[in-house]
PyMOL CGO cylinders between C-alpha atoms (Angstrom):
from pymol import cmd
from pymol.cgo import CYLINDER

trace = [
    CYLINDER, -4.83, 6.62, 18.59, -8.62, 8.04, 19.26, 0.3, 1, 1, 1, 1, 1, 1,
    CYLINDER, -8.62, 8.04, 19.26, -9.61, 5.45, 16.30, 0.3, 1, 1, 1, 1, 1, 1,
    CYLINDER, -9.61, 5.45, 16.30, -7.75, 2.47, 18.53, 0.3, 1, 1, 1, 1, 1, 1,
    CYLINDER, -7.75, 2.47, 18.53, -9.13, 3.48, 22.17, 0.3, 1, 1, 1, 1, 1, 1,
    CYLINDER, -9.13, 3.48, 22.17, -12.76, 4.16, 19.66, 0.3, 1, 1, 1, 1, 1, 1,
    CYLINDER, -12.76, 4.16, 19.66, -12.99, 0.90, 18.67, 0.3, 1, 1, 1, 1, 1, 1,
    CYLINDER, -12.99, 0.90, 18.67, -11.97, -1.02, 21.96, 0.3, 1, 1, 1, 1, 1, 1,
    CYLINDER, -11.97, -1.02, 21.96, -14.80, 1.02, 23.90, 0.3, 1, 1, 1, 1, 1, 1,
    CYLINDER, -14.80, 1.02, 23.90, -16.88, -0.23, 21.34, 0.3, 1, 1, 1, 1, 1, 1,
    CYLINDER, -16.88, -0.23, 21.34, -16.12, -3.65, 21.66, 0.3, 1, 1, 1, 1, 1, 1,
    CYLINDER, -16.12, -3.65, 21.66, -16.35, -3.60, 25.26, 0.3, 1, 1, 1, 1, 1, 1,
    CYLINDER, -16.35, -3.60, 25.26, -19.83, -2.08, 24.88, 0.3, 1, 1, 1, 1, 1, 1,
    CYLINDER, -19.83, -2.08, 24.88, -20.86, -5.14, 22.43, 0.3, 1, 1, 1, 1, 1, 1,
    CYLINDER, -20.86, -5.14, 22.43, -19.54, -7.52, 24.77, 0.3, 1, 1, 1, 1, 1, 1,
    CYLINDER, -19.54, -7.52, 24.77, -21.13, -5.91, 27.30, 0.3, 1, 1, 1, 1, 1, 1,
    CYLINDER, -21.13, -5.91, 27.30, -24.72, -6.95, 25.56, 0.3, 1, 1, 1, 1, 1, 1,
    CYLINDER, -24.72, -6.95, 25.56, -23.86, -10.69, 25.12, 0.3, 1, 1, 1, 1, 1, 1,
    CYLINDER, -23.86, -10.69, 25.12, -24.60, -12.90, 27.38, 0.3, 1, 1, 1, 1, 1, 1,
    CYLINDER, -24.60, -12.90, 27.38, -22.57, -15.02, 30.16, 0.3, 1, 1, 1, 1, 1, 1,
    CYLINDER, -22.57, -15.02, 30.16, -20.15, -16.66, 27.13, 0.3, 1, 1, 1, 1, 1, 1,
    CYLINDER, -20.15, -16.66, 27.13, -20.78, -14.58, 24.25, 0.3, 1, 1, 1, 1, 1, 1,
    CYLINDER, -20.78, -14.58, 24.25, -18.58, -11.71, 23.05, 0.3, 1, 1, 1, 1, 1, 1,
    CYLINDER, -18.58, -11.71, 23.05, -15.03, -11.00, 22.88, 0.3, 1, 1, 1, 1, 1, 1,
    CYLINDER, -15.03, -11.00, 22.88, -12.50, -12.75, 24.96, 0.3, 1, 1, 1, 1, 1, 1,
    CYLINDER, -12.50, -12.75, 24.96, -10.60, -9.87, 26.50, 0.3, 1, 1, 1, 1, 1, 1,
    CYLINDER, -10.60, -9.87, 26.50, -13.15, -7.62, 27.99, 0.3, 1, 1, 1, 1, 1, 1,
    CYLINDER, -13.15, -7.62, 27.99, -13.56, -10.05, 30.90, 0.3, 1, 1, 1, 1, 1, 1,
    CYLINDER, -13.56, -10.05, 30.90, -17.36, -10.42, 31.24, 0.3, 1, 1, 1, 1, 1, 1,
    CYLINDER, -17.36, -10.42, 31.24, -17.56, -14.04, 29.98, 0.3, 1, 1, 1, 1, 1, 1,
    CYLINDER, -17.56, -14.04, 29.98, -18.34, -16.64, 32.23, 0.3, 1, 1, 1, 1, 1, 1,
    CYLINDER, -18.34, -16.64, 32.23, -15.38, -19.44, 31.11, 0.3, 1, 1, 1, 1, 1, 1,
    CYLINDER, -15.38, -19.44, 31.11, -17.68, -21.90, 32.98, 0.3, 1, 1, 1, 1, 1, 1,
    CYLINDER, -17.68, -21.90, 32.98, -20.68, -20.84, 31.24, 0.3, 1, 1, 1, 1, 1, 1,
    CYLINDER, -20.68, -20.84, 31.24, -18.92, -22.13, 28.06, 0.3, 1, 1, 1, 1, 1, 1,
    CYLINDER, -18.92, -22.13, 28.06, -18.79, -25.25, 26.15, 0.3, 1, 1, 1, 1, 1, 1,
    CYLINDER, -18.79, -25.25, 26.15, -16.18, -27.39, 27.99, 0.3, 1, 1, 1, 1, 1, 1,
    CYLINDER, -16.18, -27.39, 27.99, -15.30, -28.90, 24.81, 0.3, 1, 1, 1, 1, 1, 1,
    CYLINDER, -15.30, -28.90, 24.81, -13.99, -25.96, 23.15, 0.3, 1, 1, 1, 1, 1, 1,
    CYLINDER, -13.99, -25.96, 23.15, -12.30, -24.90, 26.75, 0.3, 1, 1, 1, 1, 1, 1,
    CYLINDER, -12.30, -24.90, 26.75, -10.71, -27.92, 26.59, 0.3, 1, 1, 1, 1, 1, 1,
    CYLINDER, -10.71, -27.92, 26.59, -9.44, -28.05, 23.31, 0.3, 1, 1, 1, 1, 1, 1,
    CYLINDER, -9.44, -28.05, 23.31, -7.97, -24.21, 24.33, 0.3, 1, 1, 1, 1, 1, 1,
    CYLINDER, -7.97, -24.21, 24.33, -6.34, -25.43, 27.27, 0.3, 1, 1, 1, 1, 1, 1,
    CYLINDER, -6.34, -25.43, 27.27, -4.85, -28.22, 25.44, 0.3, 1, 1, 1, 1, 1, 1,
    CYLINDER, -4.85, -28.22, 25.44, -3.16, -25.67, 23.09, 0.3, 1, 1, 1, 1, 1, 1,
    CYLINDER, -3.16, -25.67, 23.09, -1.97, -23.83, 26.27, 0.3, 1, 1, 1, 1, 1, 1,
    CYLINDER, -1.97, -23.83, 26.27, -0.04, -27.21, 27.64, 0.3, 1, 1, 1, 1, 1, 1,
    CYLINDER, -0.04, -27.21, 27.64, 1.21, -28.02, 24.16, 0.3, 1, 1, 1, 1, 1, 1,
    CYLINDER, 1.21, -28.02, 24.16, 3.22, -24.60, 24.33, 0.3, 1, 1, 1, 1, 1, 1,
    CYLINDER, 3.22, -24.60, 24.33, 4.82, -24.61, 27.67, 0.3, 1, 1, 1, 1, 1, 1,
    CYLINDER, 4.82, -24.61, 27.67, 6.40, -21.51, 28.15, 0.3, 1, 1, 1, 1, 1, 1,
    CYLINDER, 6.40, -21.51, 28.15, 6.78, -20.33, 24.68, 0.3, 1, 1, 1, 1, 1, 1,
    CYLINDER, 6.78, -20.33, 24.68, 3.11, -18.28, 24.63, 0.3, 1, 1, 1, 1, 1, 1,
    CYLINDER, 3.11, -18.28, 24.63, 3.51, -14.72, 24.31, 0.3, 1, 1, 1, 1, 1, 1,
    CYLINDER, 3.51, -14.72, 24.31, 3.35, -13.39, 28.25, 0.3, 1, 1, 1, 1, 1, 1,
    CYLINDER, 3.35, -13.39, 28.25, 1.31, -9.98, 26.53, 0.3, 1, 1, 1, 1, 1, 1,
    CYLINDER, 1.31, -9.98, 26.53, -1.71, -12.20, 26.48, 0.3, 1, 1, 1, 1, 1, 1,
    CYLINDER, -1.71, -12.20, 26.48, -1.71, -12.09, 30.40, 0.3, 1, 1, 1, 1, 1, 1,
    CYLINDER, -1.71, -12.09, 30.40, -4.17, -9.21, 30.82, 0.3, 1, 1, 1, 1, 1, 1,
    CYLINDER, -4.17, -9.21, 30.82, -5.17, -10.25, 34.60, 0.3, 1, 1, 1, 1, 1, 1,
    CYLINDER, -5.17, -10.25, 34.60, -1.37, -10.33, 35.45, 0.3, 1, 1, 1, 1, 1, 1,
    CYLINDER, -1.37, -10.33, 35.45, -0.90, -13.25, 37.03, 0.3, 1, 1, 1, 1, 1, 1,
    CYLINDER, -0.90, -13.25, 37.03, 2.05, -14.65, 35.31, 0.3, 1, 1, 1, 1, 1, 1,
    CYLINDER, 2.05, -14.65, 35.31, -0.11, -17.21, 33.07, 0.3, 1, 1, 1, 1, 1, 1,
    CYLINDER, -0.11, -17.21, 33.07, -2.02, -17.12, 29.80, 0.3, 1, 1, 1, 1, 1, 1,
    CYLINDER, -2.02, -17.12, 29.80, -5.49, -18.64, 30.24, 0.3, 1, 1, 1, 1, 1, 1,
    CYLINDER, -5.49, -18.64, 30.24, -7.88, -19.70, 28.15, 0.3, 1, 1, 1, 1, 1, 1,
    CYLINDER, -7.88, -19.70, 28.15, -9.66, -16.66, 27.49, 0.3, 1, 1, 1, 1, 1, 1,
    CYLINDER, -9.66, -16.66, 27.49, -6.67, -14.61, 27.06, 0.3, 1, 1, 1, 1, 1, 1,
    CYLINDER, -6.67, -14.61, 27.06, -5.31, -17.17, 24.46, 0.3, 1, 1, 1, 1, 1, 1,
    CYLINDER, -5.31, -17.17, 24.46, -5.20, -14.73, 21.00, 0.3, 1, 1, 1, 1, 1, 1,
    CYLINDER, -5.20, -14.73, 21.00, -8.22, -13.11, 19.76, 0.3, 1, 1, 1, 1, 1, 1,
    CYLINDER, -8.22, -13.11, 19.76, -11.44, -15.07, 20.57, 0.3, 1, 1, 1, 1, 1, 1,
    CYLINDER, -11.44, -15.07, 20.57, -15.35, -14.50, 19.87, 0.3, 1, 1, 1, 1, 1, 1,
    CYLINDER, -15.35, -14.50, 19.87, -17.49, -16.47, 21.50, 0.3, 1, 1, 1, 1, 1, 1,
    CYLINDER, -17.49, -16.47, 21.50, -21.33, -16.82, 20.95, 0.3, 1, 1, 1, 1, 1, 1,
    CYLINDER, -21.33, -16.82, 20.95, -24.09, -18.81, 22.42, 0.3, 1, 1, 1, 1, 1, 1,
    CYLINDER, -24.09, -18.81, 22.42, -21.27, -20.41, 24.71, 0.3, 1, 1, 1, 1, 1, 1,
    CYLINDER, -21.27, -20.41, 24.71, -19.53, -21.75, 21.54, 0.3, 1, 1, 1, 1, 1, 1,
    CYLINDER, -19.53, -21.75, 21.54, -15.89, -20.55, 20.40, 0.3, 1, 1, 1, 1, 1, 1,
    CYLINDER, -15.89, -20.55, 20.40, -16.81, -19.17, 16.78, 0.3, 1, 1, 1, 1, 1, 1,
    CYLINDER, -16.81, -19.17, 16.78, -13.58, -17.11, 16.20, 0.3, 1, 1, 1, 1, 1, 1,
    CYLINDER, -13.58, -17.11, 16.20, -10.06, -17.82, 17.35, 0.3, 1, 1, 1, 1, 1, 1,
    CYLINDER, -10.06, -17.82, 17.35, -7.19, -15.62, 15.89, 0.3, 1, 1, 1, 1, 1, 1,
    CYLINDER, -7.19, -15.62, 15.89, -3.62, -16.41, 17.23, 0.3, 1, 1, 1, 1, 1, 1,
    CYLINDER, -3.62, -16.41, 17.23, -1.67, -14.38, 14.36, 0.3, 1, 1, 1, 1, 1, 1,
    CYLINDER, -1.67, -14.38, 14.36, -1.07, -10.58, 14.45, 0.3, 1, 1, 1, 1, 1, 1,
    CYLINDER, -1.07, -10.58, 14.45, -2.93, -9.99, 17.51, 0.3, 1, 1, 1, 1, 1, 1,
    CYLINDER, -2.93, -9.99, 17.51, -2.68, -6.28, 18.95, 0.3, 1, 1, 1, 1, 1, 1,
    CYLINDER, -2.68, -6.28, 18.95, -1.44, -6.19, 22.14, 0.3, 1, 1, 1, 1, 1, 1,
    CYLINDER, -1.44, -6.19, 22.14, -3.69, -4.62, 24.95, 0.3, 1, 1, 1, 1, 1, 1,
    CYLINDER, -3.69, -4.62, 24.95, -0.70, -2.99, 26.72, 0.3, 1, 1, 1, 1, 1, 1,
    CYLINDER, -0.70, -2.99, 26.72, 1.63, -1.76, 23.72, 0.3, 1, 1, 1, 1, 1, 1,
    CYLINDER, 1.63, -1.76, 23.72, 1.28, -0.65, 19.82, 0.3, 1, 1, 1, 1, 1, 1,
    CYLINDER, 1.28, -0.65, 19.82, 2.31, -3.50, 18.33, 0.3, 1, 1, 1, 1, 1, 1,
    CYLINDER, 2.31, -3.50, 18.33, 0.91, -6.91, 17.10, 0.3, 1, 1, 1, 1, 1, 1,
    CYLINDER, 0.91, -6.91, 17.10, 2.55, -10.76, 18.05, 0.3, 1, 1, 1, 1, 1, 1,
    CYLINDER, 2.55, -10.76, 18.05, 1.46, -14.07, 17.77, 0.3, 1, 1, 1, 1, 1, 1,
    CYLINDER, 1.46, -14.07, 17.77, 0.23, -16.34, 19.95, 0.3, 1, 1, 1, 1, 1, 1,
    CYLINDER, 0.23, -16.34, 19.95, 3.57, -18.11, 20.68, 0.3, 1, 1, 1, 1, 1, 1,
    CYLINDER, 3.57, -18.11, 20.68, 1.97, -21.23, 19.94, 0.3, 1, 1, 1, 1, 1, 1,
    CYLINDER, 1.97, -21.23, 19.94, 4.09, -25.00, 19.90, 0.3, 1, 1, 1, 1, 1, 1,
    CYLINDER, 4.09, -25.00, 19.90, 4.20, -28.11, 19.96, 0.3, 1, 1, 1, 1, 1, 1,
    CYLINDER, 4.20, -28.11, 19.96, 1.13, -30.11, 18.71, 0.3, 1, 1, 1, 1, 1, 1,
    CYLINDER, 1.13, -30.11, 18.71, -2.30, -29.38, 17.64, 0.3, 1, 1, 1, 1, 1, 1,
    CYLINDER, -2.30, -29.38, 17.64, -4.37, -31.56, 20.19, 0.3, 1, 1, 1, 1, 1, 1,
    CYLINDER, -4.37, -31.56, 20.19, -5.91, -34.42, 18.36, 0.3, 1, 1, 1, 1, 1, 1,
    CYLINDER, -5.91, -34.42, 18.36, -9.25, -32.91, 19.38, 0.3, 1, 1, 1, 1, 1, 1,
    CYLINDER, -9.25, -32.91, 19.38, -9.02, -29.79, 17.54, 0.3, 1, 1, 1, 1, 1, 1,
    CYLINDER, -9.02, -29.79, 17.54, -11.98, -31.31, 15.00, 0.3, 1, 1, 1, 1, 1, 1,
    CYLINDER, -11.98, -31.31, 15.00, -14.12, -30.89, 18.30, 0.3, 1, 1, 1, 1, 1, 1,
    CYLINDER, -14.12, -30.89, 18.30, -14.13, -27.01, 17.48, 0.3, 1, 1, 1, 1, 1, 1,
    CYLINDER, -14.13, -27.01, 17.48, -16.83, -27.68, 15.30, 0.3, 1, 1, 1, 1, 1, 1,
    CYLINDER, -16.83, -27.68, 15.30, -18.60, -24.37, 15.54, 0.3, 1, 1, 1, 1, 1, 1,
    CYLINDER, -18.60, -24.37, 15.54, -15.69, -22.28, 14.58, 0.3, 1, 1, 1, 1, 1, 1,
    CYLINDER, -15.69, -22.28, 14.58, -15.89, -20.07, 11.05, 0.3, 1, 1, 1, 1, 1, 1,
    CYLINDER, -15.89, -20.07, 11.05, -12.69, -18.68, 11.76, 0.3, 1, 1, 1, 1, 1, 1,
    CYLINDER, -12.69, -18.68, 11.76, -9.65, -19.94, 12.72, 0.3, 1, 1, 1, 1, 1, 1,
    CYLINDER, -9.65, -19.94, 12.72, -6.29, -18.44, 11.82, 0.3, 1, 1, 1, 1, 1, 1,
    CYLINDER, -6.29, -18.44, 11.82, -2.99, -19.84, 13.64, 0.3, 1, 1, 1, 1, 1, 1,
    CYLINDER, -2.99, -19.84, 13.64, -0.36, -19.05, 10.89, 0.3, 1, 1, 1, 1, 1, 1,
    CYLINDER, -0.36, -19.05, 10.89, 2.79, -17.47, 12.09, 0.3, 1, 1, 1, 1, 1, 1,
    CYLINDER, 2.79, -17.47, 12.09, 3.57, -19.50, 15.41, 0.3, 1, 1, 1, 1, 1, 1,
    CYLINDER, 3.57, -19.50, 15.41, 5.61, -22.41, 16.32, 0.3, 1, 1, 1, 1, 1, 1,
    CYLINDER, 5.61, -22.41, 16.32, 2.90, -25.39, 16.03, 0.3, 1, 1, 1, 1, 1, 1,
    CYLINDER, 2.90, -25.39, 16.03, 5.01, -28.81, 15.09, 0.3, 1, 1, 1, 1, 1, 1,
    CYLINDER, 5.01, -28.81, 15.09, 4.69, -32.35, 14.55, 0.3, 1, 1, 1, 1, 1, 1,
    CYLINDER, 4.69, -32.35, 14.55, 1.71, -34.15, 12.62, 0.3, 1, 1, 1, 1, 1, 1,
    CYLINDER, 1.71, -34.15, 12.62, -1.50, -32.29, 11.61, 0.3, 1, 1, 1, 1, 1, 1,
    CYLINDER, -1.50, -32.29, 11.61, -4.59, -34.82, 13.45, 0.3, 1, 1, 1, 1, 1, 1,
    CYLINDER, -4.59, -34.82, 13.45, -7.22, -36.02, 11.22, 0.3, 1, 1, 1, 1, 1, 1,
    CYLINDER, -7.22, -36.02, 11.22, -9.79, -34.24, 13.15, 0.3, 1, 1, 1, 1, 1, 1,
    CYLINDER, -9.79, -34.24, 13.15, -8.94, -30.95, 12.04, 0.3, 1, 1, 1, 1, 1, 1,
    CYLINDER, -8.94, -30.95, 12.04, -10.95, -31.99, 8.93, 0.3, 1, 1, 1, 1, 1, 1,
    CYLINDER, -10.95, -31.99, 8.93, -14.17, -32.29, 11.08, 0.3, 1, 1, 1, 1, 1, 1,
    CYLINDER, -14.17, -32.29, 11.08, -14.00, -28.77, 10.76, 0.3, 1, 1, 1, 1, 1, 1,
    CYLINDER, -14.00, -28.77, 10.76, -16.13, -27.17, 8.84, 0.3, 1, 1, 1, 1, 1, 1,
    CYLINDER, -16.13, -27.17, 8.84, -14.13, -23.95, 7.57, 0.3, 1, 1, 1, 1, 1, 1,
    CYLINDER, -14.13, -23.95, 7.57, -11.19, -25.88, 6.16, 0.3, 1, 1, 1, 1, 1, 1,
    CYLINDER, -11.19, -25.88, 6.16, -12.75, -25.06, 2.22, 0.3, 1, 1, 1, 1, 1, 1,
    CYLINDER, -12.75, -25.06, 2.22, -13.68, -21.19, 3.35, 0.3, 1, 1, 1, 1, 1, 1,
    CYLINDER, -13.68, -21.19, 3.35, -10.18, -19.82, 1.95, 0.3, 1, 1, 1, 1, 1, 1,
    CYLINDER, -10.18, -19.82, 1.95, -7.36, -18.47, 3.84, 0.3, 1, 1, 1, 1, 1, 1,
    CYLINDER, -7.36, -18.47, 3.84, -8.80, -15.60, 5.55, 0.3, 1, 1, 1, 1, 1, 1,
    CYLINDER, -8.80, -15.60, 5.55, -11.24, -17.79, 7.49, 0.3, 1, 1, 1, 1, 1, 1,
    CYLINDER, -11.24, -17.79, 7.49, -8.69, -20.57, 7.69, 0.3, 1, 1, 1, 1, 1, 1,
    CYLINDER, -8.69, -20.57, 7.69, -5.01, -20.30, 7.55, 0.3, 1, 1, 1, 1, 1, 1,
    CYLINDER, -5.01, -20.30, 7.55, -2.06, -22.65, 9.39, 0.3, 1, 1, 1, 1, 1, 1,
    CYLINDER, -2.06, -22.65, 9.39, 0.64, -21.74, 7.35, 0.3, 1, 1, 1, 1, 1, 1,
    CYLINDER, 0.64, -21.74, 7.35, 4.19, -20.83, 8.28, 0.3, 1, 1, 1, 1, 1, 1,
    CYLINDER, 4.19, -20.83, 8.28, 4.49, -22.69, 11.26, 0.3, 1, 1, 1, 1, 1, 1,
    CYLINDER, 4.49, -22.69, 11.26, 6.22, -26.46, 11.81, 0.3, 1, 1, 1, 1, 1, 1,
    CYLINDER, 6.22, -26.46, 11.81, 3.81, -28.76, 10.52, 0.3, 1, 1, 1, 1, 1, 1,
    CYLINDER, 3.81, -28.76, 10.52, 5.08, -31.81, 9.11, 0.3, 1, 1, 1, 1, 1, 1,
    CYLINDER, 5.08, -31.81, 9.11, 3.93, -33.96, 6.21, 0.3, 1, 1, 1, 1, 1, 1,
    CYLINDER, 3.93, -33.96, 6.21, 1.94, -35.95, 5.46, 0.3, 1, 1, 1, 1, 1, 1,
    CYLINDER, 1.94, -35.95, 5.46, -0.83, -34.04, 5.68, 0.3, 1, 1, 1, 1, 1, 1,
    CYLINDER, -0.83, -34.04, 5.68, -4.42, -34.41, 6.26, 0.3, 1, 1, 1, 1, 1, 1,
    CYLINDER, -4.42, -34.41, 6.26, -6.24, -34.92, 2.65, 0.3, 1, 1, 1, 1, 1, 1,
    CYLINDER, -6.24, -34.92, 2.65, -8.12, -31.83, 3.70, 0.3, 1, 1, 1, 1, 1, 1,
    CYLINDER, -8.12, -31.83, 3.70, -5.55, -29.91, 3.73, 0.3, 1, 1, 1, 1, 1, 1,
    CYLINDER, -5.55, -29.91, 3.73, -3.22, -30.85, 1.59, 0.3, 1, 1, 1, 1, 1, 1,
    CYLINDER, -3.22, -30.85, 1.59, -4.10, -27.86, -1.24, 0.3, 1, 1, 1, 1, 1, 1,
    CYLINDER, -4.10, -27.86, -1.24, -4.20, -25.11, 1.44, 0.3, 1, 1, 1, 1, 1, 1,
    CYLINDER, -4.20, -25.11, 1.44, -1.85, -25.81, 4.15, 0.3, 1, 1, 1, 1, 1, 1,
    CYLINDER, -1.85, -25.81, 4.15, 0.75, -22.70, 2.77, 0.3, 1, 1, 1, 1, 1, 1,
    CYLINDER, 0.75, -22.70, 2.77, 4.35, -22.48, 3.61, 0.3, 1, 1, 1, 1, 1, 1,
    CYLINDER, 4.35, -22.48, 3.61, 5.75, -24.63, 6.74, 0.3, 1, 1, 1, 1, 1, 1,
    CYLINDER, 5.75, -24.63, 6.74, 9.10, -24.91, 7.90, 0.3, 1, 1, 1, 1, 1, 1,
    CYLINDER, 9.10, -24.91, 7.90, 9.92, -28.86, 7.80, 0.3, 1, 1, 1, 1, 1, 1,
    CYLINDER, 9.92, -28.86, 7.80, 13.43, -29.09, 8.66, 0.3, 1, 1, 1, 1, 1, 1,
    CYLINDER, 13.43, -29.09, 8.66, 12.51, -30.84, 12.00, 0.3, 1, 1, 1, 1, 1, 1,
    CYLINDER, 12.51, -30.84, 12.00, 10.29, -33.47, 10.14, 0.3, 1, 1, 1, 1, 1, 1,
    CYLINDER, 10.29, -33.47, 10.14, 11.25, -36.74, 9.95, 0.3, 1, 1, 1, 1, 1, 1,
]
cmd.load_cgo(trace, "trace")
């Protein structure tokens, strides 16, 4: 418990020495509008894919809504979304980890996250086709820690990128 509460002062303090959209995403000093609209809008096309399946926990300003920069685990430097973690994701509120409740489709535009070196989405509810785009991305070859969609509902055929590292999916919905 002292290690936990520890580390999220120390995070806070970190993000505290960033600047308007650098840091973490849940300490609150970020400036969304001081970040790149690109990667806010591939976020907040995530958010509308998923309706009301995200997981509520993410709601640390309470207002009934997860928004983009409560959307997982994010790190965010010189305005530009370089992590983005929606799979075992400790909860700010409780002791206990969840994904991000993610669905639906990945927005064709998720290649557009271009300055991302980490991106791990395994474990939610993502379905349908995988977009070309994602192989725009430059992590895809960085192994499974850095990049990892697996045991979600992503349907073949996949992107060529992929196709070696896509992991377990659950394709009884595919056509």
């Amino acid at each position: 418990m002292i290690k936990l509460r520890w580390l999220i002062s120390f995070l806070a303090f970190l993000s505290s020495l960033f600047g308007d959209c650098d840091g973490f995403n849940w300490y609150h000093n970020i400036n969304l509008e001081d970040c790149d609209p690109v990667d806010r809008e591939v976020l907040q096309r995530f958010i509308a894919n998923s309706g009301d399946s995200l997981e509520i926990d993410m709601d640390v300003n309470y207002n009934g809504e997860v928004e983009i920069l409560e959307l997982g685990w994010q790190l965010w430097e010189d305005g530009r979304l370089i992590h983005w973690i929606c799979q075992e994701v400790p909860s700010p509120y409780y002791f206990y980890e969840y994904n991000c409740g993610l669905s639906g489709k990945i927005p064709d535009e998720i290649g557009n996250l271009d300055a991302l070196i980490k991106l791990r989405l395994q474990s939610n509810s993502l379905s349908g086709e995988i977009p070309p785009s994602i192989c725009d991305l430059n992590i895809i070859e960085s192994g499974n820690y850095w990049f990892n969609l697996g045991n979600n509902n992503l349907c073949p055929p996949y992107p060529d990128c992929l196709e070696e590292i896509m992991g377990t999916q659950i394709t009884t919905n595919c056509k």
